[in-house]
C-alpha positions as CSV (number, residue, x, y, z in Angstrom):
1,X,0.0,0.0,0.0
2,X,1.6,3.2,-0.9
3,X,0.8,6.4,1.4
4,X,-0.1,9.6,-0.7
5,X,3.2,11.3,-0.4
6,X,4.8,8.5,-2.4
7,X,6.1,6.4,0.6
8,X,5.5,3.1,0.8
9,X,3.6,2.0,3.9
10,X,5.6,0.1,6.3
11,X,4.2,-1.9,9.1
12,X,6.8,-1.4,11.7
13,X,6.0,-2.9,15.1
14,X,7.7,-2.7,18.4
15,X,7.2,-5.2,21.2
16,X,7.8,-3.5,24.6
17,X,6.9,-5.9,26.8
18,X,10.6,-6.4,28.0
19,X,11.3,-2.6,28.2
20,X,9.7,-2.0,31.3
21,X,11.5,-3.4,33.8
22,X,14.1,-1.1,32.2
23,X,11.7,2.1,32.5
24,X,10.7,1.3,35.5
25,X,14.2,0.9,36.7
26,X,15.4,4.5,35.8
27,X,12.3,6.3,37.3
28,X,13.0,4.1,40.3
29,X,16.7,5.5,40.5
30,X,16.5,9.1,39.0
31,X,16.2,10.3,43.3
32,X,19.8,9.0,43.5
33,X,21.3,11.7,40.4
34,X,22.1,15.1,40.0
35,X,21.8,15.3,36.7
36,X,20.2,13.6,33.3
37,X,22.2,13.2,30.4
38,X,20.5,12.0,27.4
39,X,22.3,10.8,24.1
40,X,21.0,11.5,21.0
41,X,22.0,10.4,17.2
42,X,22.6,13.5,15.8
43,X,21.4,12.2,11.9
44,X,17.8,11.7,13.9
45,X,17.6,14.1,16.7
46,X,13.7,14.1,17.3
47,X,13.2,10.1,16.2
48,X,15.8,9.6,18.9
49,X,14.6,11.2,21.6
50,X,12.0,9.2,24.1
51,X,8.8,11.5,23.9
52,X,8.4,11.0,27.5
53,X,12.1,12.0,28.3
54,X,10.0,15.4,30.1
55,X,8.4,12.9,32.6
56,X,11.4,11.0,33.3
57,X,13.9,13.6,33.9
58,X,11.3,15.6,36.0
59,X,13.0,18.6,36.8
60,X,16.3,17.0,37.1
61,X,19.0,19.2,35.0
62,X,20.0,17.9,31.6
63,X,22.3,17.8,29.1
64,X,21.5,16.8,25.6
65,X,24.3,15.1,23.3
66,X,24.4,15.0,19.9
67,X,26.4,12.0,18.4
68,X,27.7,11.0,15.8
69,X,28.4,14.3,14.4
70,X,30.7,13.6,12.0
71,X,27.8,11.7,10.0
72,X,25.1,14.7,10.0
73,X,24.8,17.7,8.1
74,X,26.9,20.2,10.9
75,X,24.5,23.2,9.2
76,X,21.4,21.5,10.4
77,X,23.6,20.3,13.7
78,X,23.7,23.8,14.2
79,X,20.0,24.3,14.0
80,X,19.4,22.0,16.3
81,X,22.0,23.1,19.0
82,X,20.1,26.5,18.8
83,X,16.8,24.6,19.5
84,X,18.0,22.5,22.1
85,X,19.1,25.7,23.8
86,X,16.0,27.6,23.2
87,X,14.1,24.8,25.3
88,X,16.7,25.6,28.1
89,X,19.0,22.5,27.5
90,X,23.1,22.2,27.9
91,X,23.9,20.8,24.6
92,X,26.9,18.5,23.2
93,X,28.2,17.9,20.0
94,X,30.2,14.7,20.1
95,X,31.6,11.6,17.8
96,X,32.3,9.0,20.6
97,X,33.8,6.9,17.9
98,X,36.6,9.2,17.4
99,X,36.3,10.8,20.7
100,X,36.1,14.4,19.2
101,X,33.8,16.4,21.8
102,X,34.1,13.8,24.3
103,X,36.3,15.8,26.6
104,X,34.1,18.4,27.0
105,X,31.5,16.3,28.9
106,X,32.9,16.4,32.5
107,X,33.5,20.3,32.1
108,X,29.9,20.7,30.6
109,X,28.7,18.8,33.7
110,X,30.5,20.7,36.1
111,X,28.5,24.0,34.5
112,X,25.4,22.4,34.8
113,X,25.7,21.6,38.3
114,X,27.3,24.2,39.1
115,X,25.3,25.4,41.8
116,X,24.6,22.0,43.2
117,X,28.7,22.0,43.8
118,X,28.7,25.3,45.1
119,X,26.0,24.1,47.8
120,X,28.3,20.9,48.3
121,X,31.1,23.2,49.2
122,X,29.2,25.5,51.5
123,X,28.3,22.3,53.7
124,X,31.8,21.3,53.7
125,X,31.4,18.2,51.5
126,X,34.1,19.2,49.3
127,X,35.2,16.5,47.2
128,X,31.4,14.8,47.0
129,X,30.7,13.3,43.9
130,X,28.3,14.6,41.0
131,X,25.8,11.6,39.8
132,X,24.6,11.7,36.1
133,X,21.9,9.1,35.0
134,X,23.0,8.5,31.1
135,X,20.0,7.5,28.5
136,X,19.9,6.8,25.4
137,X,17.9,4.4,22.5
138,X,20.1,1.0,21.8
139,X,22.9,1.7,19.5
140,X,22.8,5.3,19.3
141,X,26.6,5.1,20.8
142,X,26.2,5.2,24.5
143,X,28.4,2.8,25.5
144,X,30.9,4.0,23.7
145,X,30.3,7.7,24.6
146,X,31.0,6.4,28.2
147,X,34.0,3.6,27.3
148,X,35.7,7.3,25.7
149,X,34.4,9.9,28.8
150,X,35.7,7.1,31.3
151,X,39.1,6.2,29.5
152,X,38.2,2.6,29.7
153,X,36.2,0.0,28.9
154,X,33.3,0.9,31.7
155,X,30.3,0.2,30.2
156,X,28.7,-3.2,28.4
157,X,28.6,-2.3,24.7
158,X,26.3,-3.8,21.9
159,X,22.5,-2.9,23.2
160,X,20.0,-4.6,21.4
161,X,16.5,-3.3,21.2
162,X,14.7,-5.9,23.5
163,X,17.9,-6.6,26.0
164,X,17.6,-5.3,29.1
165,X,20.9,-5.4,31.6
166,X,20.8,-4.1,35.0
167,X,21.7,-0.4,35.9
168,X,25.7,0.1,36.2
169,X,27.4,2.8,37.9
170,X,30.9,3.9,36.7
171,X,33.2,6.2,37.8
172,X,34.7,9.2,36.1
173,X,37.2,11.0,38.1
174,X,37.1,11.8,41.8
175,X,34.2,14.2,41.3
176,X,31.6,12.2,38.7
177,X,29.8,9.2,38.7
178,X,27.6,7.9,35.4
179,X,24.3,5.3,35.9
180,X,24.6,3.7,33.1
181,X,21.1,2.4,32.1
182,X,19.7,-0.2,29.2
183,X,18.7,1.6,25.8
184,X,15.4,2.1,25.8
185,X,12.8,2.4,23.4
186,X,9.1,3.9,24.1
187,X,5.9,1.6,23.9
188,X,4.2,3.2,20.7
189,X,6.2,5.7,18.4
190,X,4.7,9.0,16.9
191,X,4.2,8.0,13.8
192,X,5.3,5.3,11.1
193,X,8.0,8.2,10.0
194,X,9.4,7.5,13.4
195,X,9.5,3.8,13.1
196,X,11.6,4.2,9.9
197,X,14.1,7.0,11.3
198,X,15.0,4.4,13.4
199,X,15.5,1.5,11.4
200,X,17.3,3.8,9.0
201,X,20.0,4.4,11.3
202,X,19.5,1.2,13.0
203,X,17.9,1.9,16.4
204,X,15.8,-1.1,15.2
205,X,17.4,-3.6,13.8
206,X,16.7,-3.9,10.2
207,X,16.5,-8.0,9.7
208,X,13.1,-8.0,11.0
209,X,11.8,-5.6,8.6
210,X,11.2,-5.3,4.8
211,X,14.5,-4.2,3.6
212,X,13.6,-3.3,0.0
213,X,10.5,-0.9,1.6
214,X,12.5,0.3,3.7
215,X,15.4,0.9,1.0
216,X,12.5,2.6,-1.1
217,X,11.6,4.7,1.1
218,X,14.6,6.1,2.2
219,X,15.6,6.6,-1.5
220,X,12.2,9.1,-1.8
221,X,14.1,10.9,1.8
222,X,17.3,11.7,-0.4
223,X,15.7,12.3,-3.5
224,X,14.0,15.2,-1.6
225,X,16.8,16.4,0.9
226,X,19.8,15.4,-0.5
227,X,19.3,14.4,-4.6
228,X,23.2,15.0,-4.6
229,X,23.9,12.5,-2.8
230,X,22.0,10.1,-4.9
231,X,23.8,11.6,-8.0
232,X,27.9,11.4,-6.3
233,X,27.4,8.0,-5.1
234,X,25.2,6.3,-7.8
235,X,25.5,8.2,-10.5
236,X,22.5,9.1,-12.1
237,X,20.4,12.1,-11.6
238,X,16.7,11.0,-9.4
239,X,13.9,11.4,-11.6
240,X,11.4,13.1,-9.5
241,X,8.5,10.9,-11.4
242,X,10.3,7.6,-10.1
243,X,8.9,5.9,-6.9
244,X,11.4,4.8,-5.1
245,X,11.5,1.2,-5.9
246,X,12.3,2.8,-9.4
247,X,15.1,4.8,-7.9
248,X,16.7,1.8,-6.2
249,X,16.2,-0.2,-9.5
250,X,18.2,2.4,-11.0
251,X,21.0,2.5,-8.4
252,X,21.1,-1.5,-9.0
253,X,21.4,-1.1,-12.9
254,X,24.5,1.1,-11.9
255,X,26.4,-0.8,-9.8
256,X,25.5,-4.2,-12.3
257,X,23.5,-6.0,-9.6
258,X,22.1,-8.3,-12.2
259,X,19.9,-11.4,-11.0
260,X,18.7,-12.2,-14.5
261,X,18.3,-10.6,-17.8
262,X,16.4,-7.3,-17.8
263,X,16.3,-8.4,-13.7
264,X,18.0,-6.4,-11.1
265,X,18.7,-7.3,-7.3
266,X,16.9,-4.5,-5.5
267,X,16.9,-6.4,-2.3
268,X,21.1,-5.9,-2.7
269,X,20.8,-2.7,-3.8
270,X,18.4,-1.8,-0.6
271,X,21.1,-3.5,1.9
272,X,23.7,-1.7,-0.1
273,X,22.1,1.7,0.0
274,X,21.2,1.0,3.7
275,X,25.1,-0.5,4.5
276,X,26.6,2.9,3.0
277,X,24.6,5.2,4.8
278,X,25.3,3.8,8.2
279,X,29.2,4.1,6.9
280,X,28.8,7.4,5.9
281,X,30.0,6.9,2.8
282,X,26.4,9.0,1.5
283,X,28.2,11.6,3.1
284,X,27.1,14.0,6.4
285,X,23.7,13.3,6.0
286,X,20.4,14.7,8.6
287,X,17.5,13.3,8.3
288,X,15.2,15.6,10.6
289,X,15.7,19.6,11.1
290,X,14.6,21.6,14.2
291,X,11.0,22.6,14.4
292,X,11.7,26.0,13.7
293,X,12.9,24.9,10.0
């Protein structure tokens, strides 16, 4: 069935059964922070946030990190750090796989609580650690945010959406402490669009859907933000007429992926498309900009 803006609908379900022990652990234990720090892919800012990240965090400070920066569009980036801001939150930018921003973090902490230390100090408890609850969706790059902040390997890596591990609590430096939690996702997303952010970029793993839907899809998103992109990497120019099993049929005749005669592979061609994004090799691509866009 195809949706009247051209994109294919996709019948993306979640299963949440198993997330909320998870959720109900981090409510449980956000009386023992200071602080909430939640992660977010920068590619996917508003997919990747939990919609009831306002409940959660209460009126806890927070800090909102942007990751994976060196795969997103760093104009839009920019947008969104203005947003973020706008709402009243610290913002990040980081690339915990390379650890560029990452050194920031405990500084950017120590600002946000600043007056929680200066209160510390006036009771003479000089020295008292700051306690940051860290959340985030499963493999938006938490664990490896926190491997990078912590110089070590601290925190269990490879979340899976469905997994849930027990809270963690890893130490920083003398003065901060991280609760590490289990990537979460949220019961029911906004809307199919959300569903498909995330499987895009991976959030939900893509084996359990319809790849060449998905791949379709995702070739109408480029053709309409980023047409170059389509053009660089698979060198032809998007027809704007094509649906966007068309456009990956295309993008197969390009690269040869022949099944038969007159037959191309777009089920390769989807995993391809989806494969090179993830690498970056589409180039700094965003998917969402700021509400004020």
């Amino acid at each position: 069935m195809t949706q009247n803006n051209g994109f294919e609908k996709m019948n993306i379900q979640w299963f949440p059964g198993h997330m909320t022990k998870a959720q109900r652990m981090i409510e449980e234990n956000l009386s023992m922070v200071d602080a909430v720090c939640e992660i977010l892919d920068a590619r996917i800012p508003y997919s990747s946030r939990n919609p009831d990240i306002d409940r959660l965090a209460g009126d806890k400070p927070r800090l909102v990190i942007l990751n994976r920066v060196d795969l997103a569009d760093p104009q839009i980036t920019a947008r969104w750090r203005k947003y973020f801001e706008s709402c009243g939150l610290a913002i990040l930018e980081t690339d915990a796989k390379s650890g560029k921003g990452v050194g920031s973090f405990a500084p950017a902490v120590r600002r946000l609580l600043k007056d929680k230390l200066a209160a510390y100090e006036a009771k003479g408890q000089v020295g008292r650690p700051l306690r940051v609850m860290i959340l985030g969706i499963p493999n938006v790059g938490k664990s490896t945010f926190i491997n990078r902040v912590a110089g070590r390997k601290a925190a269990i890596a490879g979340d899976k959406p469905g997994v849930t591990r027990g809270k963690q609590w890893i130490n920083i430096d003398q003065g901060l402490d991280l609760l590490d939690t289990p990537g979460i996702l949220w019961p029911k997303f906004d809307s199919q669009e959300v569903g498909e952010m995330l499987a895009i970029t991976n959030a939900i793993k893509a084996d359990v859907l319809d790849k060449e839907t998905l791949g379709a899809n995702f070739m109408l998103r480029l053709r309409e933000l980023y047409p170059k992109a389509i053009e660089e990497r698979y060198k032809f120019v998007p027809d704007p007429d094509m649906n966007g099993f068309e456009l990956l049929e295309q993008a197969a005749k390009k690269r040869g992926f022949l099944v038969s005669r007159g037959e191309y592979d777009i089920e390769r061609m989807a995993n391809t498309l989806l494969g090179e994004y993830h690498d970056g090799k589409l180039g700094r691509l965003t998917l969402e900009a700021p509400p004020d866009a």
